[in-house]
C-alpha positions as CSV (number, residue, x, y, z in Angstrom):
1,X,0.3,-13.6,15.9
2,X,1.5,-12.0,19.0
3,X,1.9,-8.3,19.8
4,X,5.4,-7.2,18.6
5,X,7.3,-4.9,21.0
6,X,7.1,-1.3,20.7
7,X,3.6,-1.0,19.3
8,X,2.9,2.4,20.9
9,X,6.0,3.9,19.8
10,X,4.8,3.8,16.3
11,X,5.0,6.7,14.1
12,X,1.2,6.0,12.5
13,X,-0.1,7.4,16.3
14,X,0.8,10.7,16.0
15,X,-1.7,11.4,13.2
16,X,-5.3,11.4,13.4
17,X,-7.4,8.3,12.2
18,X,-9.7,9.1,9.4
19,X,-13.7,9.2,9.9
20,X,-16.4,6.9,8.0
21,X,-19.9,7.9,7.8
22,X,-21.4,5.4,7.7
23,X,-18.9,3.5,10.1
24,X,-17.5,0.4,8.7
25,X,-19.1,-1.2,11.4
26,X,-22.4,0.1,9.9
27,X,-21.4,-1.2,6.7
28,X,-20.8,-4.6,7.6
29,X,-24.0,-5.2,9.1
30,X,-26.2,-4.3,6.9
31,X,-24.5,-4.7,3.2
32,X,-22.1,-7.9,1.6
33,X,-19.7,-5.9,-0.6
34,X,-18.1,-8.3,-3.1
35,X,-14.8,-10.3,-2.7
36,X,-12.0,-9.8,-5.3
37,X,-12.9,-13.1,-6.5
38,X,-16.0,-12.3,-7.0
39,X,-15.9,-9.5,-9.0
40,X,-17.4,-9.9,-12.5
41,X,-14.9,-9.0,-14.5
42,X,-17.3,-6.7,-17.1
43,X,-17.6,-4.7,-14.4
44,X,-14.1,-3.1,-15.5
45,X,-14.3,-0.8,-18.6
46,X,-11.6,0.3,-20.6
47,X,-9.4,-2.9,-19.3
48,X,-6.0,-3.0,-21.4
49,X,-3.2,-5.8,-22.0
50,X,-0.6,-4.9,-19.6
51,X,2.2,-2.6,-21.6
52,X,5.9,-3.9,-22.0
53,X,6.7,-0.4,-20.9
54,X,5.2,2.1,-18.7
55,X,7.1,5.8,-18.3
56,X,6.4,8.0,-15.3
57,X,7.7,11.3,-14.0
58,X,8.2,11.6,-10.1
59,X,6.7,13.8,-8.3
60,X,9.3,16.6,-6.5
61,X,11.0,15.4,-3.6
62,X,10.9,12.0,-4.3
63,X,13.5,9.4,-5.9
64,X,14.0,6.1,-7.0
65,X,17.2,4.3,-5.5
66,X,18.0,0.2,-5.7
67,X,19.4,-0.9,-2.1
68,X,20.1,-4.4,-2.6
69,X,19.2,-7.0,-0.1
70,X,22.4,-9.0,2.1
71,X,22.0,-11.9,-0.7
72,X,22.4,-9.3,-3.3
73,X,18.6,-9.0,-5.1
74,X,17.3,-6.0,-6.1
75,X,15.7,-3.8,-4.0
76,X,14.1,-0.9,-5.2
77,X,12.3,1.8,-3.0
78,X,11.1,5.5,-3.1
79,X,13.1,8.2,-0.9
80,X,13.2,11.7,-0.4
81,X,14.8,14.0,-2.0
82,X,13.9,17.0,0.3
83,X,12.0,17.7,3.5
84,X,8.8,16.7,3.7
85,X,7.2,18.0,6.9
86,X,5.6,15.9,9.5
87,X,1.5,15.3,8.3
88,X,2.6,16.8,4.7
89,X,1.5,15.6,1.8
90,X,4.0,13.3,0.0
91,X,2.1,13.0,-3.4
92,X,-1.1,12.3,-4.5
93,X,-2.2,9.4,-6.6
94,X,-4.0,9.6,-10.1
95,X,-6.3,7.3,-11.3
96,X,-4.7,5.2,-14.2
97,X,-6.9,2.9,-15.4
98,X,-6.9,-1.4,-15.1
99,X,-4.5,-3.7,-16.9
100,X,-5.0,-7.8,-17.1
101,X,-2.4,-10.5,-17.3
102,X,-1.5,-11.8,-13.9
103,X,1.8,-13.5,-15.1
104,X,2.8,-10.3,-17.1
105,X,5.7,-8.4,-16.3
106,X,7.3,-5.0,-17.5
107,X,10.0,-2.2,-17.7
108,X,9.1,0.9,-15.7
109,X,11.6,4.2,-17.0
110,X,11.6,6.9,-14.7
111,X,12.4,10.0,-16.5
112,X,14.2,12.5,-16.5
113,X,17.1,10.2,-16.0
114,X,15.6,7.0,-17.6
115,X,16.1,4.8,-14.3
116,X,14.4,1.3,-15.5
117,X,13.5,-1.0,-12.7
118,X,11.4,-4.5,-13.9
119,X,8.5,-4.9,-12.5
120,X,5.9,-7.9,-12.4
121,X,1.8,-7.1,-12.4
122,X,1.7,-10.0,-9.4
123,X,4.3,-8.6,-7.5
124,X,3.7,-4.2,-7.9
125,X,0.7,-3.5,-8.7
126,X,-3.0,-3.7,-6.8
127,X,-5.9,-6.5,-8.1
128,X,-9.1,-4.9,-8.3
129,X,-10.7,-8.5,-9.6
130,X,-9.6,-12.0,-11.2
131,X,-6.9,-11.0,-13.4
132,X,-7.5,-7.4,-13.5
133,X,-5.1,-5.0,-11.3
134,X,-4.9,-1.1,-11.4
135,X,-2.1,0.5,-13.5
136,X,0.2,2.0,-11.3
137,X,4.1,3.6,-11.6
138,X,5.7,5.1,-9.1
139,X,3.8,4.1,-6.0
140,X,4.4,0.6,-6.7
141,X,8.0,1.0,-5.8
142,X,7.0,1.7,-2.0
143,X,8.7,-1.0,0.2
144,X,6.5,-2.1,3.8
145,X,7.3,-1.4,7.1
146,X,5.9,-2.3,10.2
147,X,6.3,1.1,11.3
148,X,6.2,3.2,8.0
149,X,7.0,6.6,7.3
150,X,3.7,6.9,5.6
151,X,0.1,6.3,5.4
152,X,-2.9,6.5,2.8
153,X,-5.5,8.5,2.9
154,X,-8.5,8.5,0.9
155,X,-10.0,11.4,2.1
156,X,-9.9,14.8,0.8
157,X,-9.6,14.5,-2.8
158,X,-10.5,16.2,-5.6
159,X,-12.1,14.2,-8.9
160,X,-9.4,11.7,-10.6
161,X,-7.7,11.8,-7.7
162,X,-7.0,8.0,-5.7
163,X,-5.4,8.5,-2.6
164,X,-2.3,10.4,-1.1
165,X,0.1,9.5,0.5
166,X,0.8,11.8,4.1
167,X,4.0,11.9,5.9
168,X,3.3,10.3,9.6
169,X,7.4,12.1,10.7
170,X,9.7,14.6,9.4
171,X,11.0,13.1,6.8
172,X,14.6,13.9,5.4
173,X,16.3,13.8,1.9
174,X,18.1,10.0,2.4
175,X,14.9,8.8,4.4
176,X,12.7,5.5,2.6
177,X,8.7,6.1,1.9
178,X,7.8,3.2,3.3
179,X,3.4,2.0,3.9
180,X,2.0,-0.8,5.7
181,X,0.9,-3.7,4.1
182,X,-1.4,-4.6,6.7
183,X,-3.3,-1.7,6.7
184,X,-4.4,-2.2,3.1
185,X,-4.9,-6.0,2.6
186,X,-7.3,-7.8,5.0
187,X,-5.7,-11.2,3.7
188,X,-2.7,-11.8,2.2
189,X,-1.0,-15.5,1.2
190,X,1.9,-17.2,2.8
191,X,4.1,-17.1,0.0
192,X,3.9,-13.0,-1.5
193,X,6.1,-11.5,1.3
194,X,7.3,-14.8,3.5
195,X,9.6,-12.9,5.8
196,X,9.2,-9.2,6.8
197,X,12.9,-7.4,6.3
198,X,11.4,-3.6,7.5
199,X,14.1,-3.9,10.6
200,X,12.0,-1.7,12.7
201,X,12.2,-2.3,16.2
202,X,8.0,-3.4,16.2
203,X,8.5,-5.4,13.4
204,X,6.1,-8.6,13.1
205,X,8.6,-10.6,11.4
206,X,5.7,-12.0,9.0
207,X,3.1,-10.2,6.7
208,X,0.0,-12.1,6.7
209,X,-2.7,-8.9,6.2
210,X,-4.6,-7.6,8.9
211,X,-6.2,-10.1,10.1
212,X,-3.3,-12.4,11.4
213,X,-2.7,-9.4,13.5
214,X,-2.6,-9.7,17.3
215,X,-5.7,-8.9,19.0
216,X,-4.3,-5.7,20.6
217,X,-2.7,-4.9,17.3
218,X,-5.9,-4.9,15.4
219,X,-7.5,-2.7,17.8
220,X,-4.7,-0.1,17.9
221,X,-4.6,-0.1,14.0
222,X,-8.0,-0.7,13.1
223,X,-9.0,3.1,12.6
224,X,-6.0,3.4,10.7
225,X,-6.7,0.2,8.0
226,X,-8.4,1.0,4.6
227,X,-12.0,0.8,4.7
228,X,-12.3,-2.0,2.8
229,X,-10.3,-3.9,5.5
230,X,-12.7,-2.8,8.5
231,X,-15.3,-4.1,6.9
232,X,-13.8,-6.9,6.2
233,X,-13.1,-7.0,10.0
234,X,-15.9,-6.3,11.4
235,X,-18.1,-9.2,9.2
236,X,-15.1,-11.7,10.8
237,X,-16.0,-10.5,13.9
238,X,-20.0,-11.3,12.8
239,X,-19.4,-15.3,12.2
């Protein structure tokens, strides 16, 4: 893929790359963590059939709007509500536990207003191995951008906690919460997201995971990718 204009103009560069001790690098060469796909799946305790409904309760400053696409689909997303301040913490994510069915899809209700928006266990939420994805609500509404207002950050947490989510500008009641894909998947198929609709002025026009990125593009975003990708990476970079 080639470098997209306007790389360095990115809103992810004004925050500071998390640290790895060991380095992923380190990790790479001397360990073989397990594929997805090769994840037993006893592994998983406490695994449940996915539920037909799922409430949830959004965190302050945050709401859920549809904007629907030129064709007319649905197009749910998170948004502010308030001011979150550049770096701030946007929310931070709990651990929910695993659900399996792949094909399995479901109504989440956002209360207090009882907002329903379908979802579909392919299509919202995270595998973790065949069959088996983590439970999520709310943070499974949060659209890609090339150049999001957001990144995760798995650093800094206290016990049951995920990952939060920081605030990479000022952001301003009306504005999207928007994460990069690429940043979080090392590989992703042709057909999940075919065409890339972020409209940012770097936008790569495809989402293909981090490694179809441009040479220069990995290197830029590298210290920025979840671990798991830099490892992933940095064995590639081994063969």
């Amino acid at each position: 893929m080639t470098t997209p204009p306007h790389l360095d103009e990115r809103s992810i560069f004004s925050y500071p790359p998390p640290s790895h001790k060991p380095s992923a690098k380190e990790v790479a060469s001397k360990s073989h963590d397990k594929d997805i796909s090769e994840h037993d799946n006893n592994e998983f305790s406490d695994v449940i059939e996915c539920p037909t409904e799922i409430h949830c309760t959004l965190p302050d400053g945050l709401k859920v709007e549809n904007h629907p696409t030129s064709d007319g689909k649905a197009n749910w997303g998170l948004y502010a509500s308030k001011i979150f301040p550049k770096h701030s913490v946007v929310y931070v994510v709990p651990f929910m536990g695993y659900v399996r069915g792949t094909d399995a899809t479901f109504k989440l209700i956002v209360e207090p207003e009882g907002t329903v928006v379908p979802m579909g266990v392919l299509s919202h939420l995270a595998p973790c191995a065949k069959d088996i994805y983590y439970l999520s609500t709310y943070p499974a509404l949060l659209n890609l951008s090339c150049d999001p207002s957001c990144l995760y950050n798995a650093q800094d947490l206290k016990e049951g906690q995920v990952i939060s989510l920081i605030a990479l500008r000022d952001l301003h009641p009306g504005d999207e919460i928007t994460n990069d894909i690429c940043l979080a998947a090392y590989k992703i198929g042709d057909d999940f997201i075919p065409t890339c609709h972020c409209r940012a002025p770097s936008c790569r026009g495809k989402v293909r995971g981090f490694h179809a990125l441009s040479d220069t593009e990995k290197e830029k975003l590298l210290p920025y990718a979840r671990f798991d990708v830099q490892v992933a990476y940095w064995r590639d970079k081994e063969t």
